[in-house]
N, C-alpha and C positions, 0 to 999 in steps of 0.2 A: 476423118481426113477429107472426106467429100465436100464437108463446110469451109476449108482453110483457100483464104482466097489472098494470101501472103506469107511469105517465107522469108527468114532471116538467120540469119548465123553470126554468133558474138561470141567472142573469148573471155572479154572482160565481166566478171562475175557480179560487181556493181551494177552496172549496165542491165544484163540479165534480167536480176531481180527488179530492177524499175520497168522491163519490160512486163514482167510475169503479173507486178502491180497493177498494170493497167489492162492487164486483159489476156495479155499473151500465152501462149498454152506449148509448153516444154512437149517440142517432137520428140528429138533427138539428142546424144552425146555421145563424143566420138574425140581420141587423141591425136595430134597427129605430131611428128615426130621432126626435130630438122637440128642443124648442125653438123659440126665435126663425126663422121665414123666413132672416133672413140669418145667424144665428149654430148651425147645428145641432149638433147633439150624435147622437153614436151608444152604442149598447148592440148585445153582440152575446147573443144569446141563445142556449142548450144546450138542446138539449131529449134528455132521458135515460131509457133505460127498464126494467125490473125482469121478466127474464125466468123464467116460474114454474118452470121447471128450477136455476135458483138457489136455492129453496127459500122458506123466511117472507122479506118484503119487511125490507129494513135501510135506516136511513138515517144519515146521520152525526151528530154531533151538530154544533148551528148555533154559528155564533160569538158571539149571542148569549142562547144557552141559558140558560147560566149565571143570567145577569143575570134572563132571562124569569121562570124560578124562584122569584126573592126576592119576588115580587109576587104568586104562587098561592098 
């Protein structure tokens, strides 16, 4: 943990795994809970971290990039 010199948290499990692809090393996982009292809904959450022995920080590109772009 002394090496990790970035931290990130992602739900999206595609995501994830392009993050784990390029380097990234699975901290954590953890649910968290939300909606209606009687109707709940789960998310589970990754949290990922970038150890500075891997070198410059990389990140994948998002699956909304693309689109982000046409509006900068």
């Amino acid at each position: 943990m002394k090496d990790i010199i970035e931290v990130f948290q992602e739900t999206d499990i595609d995501m994830v795994n392009k993050y784990l692809n390029l380097g990234w090393t699975l901290l954590s996982l953890h649910t968290t809970e939300y909606g209606h009292p009687v109707e709940r809904h789960q998310n589970t959450v990754f949290t990922l971290g970038w150890s500075k022995m891997n070198g410059d920080i990389q990140k994948p590109k998002g699956k909304y990039d693309d689109i982000a772009n046409k509006f900068v």
